[in-house]
C-alpha positions as CSV (number, residue, x, y, z in Angstrom):
1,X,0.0,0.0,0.0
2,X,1.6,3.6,-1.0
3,X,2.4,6.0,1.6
4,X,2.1,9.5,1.4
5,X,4.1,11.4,-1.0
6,X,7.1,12.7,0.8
7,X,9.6,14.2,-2.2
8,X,6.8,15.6,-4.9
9,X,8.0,17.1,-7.7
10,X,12.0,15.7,-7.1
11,X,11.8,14.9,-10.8
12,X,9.5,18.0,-12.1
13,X,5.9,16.7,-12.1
14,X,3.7,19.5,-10.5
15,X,0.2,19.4,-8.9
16,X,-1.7,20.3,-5.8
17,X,-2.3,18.5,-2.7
18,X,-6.0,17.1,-3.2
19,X,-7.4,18.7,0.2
20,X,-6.5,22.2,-1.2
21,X,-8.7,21.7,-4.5
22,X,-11.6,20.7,-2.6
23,X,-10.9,23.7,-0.1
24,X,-11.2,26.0,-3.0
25,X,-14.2,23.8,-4.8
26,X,-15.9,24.2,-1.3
27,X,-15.2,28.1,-1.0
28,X,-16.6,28.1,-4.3
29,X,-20.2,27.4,-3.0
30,X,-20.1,29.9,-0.1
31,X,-20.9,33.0,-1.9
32,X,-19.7,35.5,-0.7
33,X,-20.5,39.5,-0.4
34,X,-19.3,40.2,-3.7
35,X,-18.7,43.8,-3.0
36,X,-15.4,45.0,-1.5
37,X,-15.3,45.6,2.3
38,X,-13.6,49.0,1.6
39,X,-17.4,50.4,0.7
40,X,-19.9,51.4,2.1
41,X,-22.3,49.2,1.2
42,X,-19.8,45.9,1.4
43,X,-18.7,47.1,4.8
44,X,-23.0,47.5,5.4
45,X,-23.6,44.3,4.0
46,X,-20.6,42.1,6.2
47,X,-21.5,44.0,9.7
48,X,-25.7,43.4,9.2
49,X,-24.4,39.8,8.5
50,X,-22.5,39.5,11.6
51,X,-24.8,41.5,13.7
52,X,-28.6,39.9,12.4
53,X,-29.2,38.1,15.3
54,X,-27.6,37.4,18.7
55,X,-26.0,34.1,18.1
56,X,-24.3,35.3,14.6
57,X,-22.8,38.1,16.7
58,X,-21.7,35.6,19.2
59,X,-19.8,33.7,16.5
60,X,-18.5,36.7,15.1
61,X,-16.7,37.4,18.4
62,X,-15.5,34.0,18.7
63,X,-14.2,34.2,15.4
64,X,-12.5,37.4,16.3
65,X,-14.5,40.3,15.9
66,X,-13.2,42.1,19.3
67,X,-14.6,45.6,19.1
68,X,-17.5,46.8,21.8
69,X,-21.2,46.5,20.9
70,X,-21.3,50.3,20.7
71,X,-18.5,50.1,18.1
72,X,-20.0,48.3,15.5
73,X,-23.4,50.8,16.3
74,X,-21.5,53.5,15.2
75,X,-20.2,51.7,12.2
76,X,-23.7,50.3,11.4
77,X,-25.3,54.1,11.4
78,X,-22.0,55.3,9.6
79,X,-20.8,57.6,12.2
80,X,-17.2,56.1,12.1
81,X,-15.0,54.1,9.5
82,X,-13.1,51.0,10.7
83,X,-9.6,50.8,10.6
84,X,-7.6,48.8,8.0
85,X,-7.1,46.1,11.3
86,X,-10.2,46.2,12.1
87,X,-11.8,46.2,8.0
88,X,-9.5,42.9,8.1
89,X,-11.0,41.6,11.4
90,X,-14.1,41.8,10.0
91,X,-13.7,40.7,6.3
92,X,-12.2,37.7,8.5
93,X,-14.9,36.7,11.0
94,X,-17.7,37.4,8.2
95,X,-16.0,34.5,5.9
96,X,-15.3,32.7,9.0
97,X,-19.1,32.7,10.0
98,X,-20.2,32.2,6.6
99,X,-18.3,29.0,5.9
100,X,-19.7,27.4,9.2
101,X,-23.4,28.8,8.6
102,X,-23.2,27.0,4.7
103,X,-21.0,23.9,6.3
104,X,-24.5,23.0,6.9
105,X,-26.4,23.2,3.4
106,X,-23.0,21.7,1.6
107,X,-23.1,18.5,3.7
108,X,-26.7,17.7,2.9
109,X,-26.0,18.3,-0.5
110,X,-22.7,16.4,-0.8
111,X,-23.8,13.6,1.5
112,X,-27.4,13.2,-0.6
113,X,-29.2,10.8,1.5
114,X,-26.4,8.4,1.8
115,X,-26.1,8.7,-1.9
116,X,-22.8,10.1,-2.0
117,X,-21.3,12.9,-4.9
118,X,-19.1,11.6,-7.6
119,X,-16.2,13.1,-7.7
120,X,-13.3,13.5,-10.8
121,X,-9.8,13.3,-9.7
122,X,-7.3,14.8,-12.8
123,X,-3.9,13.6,-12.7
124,X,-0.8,15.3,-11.7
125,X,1.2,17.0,-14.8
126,X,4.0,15.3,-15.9
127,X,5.3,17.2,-19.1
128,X,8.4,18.2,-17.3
129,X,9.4,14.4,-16.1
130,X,11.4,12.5,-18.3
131,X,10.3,9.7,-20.1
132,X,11.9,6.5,-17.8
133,X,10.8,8.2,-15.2
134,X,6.7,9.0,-15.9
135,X,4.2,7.3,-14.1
136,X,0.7,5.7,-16.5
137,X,-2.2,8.0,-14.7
138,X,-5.1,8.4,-15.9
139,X,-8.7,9.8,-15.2
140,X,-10.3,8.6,-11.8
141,X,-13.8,8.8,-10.5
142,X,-14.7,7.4,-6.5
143,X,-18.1,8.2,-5.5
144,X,-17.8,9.8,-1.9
145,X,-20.9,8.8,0.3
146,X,-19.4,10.2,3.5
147,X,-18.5,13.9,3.7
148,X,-19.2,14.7,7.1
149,X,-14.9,14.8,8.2
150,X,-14.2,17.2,5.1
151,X,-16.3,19.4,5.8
152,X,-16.3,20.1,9.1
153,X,-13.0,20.0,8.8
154,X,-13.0,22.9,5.9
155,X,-16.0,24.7,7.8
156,X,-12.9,24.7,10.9
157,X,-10.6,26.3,8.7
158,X,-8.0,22.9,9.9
159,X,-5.8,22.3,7.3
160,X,-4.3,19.2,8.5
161,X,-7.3,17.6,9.8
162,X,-9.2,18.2,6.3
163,X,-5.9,16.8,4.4
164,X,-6.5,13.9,6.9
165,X,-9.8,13.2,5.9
166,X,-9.2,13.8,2.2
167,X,-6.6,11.1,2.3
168,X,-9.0,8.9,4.0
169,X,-11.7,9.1,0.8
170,X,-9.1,8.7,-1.7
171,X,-7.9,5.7,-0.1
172,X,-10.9,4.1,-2.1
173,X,-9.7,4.7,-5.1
174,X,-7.3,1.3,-4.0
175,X,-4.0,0.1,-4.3
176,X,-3.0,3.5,-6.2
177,X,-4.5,5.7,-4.0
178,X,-0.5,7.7,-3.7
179,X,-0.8,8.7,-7.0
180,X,-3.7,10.8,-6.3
181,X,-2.4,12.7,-3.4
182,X,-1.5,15.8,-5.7
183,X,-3.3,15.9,-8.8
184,X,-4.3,19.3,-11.6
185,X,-8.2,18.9,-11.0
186,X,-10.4,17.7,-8.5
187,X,-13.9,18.2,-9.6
188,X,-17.2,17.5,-7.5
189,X,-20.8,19.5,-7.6
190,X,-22.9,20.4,-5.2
């Protein structure tokens, strides 16, 4: 059985770690505010987000929005600006809060009933290795019926625990599951 890849790239093939493709496919589904935080009405949008109801501005604070209750009231009626540290410590708990309320939705959805979502894993590149040395890879589909780790795991914002559970799905695809640890494309829908 393979073992993680420990030397990628040693002889020029390039890729990306699986886990971070589905971190971006995932972000991908969140939606965000699509108007900058450095307007008015992106800055509007984020803080009514946060502040809608007590227990989103409870996880806004726990996902590091610091400043006083009568703070964001004075940003919220537009008496004062935030500060570039504090624009960021809002653009941050705002996608924070986000992620975990859609975590939700994007399990259902991936999960289906116990149905599972197919998902297309594209090979690592290889035009830079030479010839001896290239690998046959091809195309590989796995059916995930399970997504309840990866998720929560992206929804955290862990990095190692979501590259743990990503290795634990693709270690369905069998006996070549190593070969799939970095790959060009990983594509799933929701």
């Amino acid at each position: 059985m393979p073992e993680r890849t420990n030397d990628f790239g040693k002889y020029g093939a390039s890729g990306v770690k699986g886990h971070e493709l589905v971190a971006r496919q995932l972000e991908s589904y969140v939606n965000y505010i699509a108007t900058p935080i450095t307007t008015d009405r992106g800055l509007l949008a984020r803080l009514h987000y946060l502040t809608r109801t007590v227990h989103a501005l409870a996880a806004a604070r726990e996902a590091g929005l610091s400043v006083t209750d009568r703070t964001i009231a004075a940003w919220l009626d537009e008496e004062r600006r935030p500060s570039k540290k504090n624009l960021a410590a809002i653009e941050d708990a705002y996608r924070t809060v986000r992620r975990r309320n859609v975590a939700r939705y994007l399990l259902a959805r991936l999960n289906r009933e116990g149905r599972g979502t197919r998902v297309e894993f594209h090979p690592l590149n290889q035009s830079r290795v030479n010839r001896p040395l290239q690998r046959v890879l091809e195309f590989r589909t796995l059916n995930v019926r399970n997504w309840d780790r990866v998720v929560d795991a992206w929804a955290a914002g862990d990095d190692r625990a979501l590259d743990d559970a990503w290795i634990d799905k693709i270690v369905d695809l069998g006996s070549q599951w190593g070969q799939y640890e970095y790959v060009t494309s990983i594509g799933f829908a929701a």
